[in-house]
N, C-alpha and C positions, 0 to 999 in steps of 0.2 A: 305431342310432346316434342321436344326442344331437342335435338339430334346432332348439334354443330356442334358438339365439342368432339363427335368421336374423330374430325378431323382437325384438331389443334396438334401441332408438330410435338414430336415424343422429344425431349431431351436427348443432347447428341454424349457419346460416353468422352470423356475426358482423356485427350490425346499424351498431355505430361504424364498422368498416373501411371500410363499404359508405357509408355517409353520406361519412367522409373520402373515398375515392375517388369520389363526386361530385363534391364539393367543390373538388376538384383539376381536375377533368376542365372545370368550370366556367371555373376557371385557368387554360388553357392556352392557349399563343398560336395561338387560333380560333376561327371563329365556334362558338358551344355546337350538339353535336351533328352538325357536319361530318365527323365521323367514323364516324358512323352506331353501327353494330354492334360497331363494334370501343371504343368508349367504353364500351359496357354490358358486354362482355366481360370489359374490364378491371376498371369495378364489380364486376363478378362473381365474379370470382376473388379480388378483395381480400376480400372476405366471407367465401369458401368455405376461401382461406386464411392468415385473419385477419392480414393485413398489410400497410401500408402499401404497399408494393411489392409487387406479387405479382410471380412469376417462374414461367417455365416454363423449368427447364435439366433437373430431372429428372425425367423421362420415363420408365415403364416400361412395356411393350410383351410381353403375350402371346397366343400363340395357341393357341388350345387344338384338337385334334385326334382326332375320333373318326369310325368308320363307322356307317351305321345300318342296322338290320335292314330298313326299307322300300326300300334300296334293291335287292331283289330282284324288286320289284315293276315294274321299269322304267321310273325316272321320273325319271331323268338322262340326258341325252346325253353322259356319260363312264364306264367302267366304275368300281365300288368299288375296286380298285386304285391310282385314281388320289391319295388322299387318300395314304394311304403313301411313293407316289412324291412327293407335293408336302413332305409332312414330312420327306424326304431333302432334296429342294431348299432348303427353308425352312433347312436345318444349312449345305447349300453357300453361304446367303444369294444363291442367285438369283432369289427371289420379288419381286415389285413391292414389300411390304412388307419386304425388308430392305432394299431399295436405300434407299429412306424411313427406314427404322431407321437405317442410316449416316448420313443426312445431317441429321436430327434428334438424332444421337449417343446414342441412348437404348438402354436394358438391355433390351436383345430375349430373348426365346426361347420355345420350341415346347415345348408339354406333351400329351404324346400319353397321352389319354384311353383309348384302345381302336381301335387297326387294325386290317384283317384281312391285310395286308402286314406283311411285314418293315421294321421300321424303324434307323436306324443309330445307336451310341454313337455320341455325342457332346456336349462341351460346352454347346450350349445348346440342347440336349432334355433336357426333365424325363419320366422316365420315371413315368408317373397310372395304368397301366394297370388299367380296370375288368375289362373283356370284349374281346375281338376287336371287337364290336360291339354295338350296343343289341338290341332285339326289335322284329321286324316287328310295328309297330303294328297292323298291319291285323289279325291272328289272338293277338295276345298285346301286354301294357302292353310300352311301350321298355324300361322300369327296373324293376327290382324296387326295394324300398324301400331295401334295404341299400346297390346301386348309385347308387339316388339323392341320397343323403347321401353316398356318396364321391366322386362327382361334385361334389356342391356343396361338402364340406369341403373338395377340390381348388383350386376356384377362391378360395374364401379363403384359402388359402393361400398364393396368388400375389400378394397385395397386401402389400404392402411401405412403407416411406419414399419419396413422389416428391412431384412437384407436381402430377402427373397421372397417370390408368392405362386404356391403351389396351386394349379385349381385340378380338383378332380370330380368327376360326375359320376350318378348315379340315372337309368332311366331304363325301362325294357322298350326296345325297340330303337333305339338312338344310334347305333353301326348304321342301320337302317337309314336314319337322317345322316349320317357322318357319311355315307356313301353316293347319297345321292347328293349332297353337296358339291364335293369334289369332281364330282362327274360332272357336275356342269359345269363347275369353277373352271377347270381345264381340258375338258372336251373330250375328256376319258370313256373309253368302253365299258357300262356299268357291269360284264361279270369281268372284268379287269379289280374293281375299286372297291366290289363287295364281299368281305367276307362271314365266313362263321357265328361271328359274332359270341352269343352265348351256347356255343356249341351244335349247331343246326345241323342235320342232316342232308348227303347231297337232295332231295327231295324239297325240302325245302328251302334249301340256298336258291336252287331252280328258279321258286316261286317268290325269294324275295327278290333278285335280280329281275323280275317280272314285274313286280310292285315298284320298283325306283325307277324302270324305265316309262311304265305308264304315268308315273309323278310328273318327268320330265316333258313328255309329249303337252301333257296337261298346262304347266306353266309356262313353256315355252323358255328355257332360261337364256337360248342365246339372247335375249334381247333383255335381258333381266341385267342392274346392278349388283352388287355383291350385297348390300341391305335388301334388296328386293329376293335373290336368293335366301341368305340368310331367312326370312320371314316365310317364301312360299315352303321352302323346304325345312329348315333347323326345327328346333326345338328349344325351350323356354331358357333348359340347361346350356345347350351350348351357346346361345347368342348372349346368356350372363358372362358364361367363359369371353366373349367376342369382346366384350363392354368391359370384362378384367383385365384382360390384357394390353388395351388401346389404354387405357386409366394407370395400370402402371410405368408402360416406358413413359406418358406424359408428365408421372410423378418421379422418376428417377429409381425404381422396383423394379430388380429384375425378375423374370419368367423363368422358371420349371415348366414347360412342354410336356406332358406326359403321353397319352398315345394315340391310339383312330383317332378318336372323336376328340380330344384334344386338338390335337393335329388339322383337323378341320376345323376348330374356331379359330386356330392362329392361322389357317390360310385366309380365311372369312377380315381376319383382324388387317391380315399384311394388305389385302386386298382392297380395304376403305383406306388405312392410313402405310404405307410405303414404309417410314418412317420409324416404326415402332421396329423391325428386324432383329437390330443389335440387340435389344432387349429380352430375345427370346431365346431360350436356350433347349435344344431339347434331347429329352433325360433319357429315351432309351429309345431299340425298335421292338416294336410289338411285335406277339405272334400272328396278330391282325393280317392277313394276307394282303389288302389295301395299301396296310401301312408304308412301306417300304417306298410303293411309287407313290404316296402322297408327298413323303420326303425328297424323293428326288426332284420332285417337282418343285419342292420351297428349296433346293438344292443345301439340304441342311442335313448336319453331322451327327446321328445322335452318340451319346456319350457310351450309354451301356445295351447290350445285346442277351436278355436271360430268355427271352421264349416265353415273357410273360404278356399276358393279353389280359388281366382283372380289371383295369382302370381307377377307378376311386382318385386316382393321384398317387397309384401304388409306386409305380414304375420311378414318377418324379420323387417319391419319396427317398428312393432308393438310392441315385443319381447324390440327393443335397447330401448324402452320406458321405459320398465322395469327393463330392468338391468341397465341403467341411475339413476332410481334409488334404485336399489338393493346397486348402489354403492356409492348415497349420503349417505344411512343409514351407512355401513360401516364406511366411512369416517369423517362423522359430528355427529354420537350418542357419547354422552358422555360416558367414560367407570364410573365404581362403583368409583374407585377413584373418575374421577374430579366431579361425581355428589353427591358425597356425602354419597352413597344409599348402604345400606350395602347386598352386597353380599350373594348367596347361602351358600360360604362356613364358 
């Protein structure tokens, strides 16, 4: 399959917009820069999506959902079944991330990459299916090449018309891939990059720090591209994520960043295309032990700090809350003018 678009140049953000929404923000009835983060926010978005007013009403929101062959290896505290089961619940909308999806009113749904469960028609399941599941890293690549590109043409295909696009995943065993990614992407020490995951005990942290570094010996990544990573090591889900995010900044949609294994597909994304950066925004840090130095690494800001580690797109969820309204204030505070109120200067 056909691979060159993931290096077509992403849309540059719009330098006037961003000067005007200074300029505005300059205006407002406040002291300049009392508003911290959420003034740059709103800067930011007016760039990204060249307009006066930026807005966050359309929201789109998906999760992408696959098993992976390492977790045979025993390196989650829930069985592989349980990712199938959560893709049931994800349809019930009884996941953290729908209840957030209702009440940000944004076009939710689940795209199941490859389970090794049964999963149910419905409505907002996109049936992706690659494989049951990826390949145990540890004795064979996750992806074969063919897999890899339907993976990633998958997750282009989910971006859409919005003002934003959330991706969050589902998978047991994927810290796991989100770990050993990184660790070769930047030449990190893997019990530096691997944490807890779904609550693992030190005993077993031990032994999955053991399982990502025999992954690596195995592939060899120095001498590996970021798609040839991507494939020996990710999973179905995160390289959808990789092929979302390269397809949005190309369309002009900005990125919610959510956590680990988020965080690794946008290193994976920055990694093939440069270009995409501005695009990405990211929404918070995880309690993911990893997470912290993956970010430093993409030397990126996250927005919000709660100690949350779920992923789904929880975290990003929580962030578009904010900058929602980061960008009412922008757009509806009166400047000194029409309020009347005189001015520093």
């Amino acid at each position: 399959m056909d691979l060159d678009w993931l290096t077509v140049p992403a849309r540059v953000p719009d330098e006037t917009f961003i000067q005007a929404a200074l300029a505005r923000q300059q205006n407002l009835t406040k002291p300049p820069g009392s508003l911290g983060q959420l003034e740059s926010l709103a800067v930011r978005f007016a760039g990204l999506q060249q307009t006066a007013e930026p807005q966050l009403e359309r929201i789109v929101i998906r999760v992408f959902a696959a098993d992976h062959g390492v977790a045979a290896q025993g390196v989650s505290a829930f069985p592989q079944s349980v990712t199938a089961q959560m893709v049931a619940n994800f349809c019930r909308g009884g996941a953290a991330i729908c209840v957030l999806a209702r009440k940000l009113g944004a076009d939710f749904k689940v795209v199941n990459l490859g389970c090794t469960g049964e999963t149910p028609e419905h409505p907002d399941l996109i049936d992706a299916r690659i494989a049951p599941a990826s390949g145990d890293f540890t004795r064979e690549p996750a992806m074969s090449r063919e897999q890899l590109a339907m993976a990633l043409n998958a997750g282009r295909d989910q971006v859409v018309g919005a003002d934003v696009f959330l991706g969050g995943e589902m998978g047991i065993g994927n810290t796991t891939a989100a770990a050993a990614i990184l660790a070769a992407l930047y030449q990190l020490p893997v019990a530096a990059i691997t944490g807890r995951g779904t609550g693992i005990d030190d005993r077993v942290l031990e032994h999955k720090v053991a399982v990502i570094e025999k992954a690596l010996v195995l592939h060899s990544p120095k001498r590996q591209s970021p798609l040839q990573l991507l494939q020996t090591l990710g999973g179905f889900e995160i390289a959808a994520l990789v092929g979302a995010y390269i397809s949005c900044a190309q369309r002009g949609v900005p990125v919610l960043v959510d956590g680990f294994i988020t965080t690794a597909a946008a290193a994976v994304a920055l990694a093939i295309n440069p270009g995409i950066e501005p695009w990405l925004v990211y929404s918070h840090l995880s309690n993911e032990s990893g997470h912290k130095l993956a970010l430093d690494k993409l030397r990126a800001e996250p927005l919000l700090s709660l100690d949350m580690r779920l992923g789904e797109g929880s975290g990003a969820a929580m962030a578009a809350g904010v900058i929602r309204q980061a960008l009412a204030l922008h757009n509806q505070m009166a400047t000194f003018a029409e309020a009347g109120v005189a001015s520093a200067d």
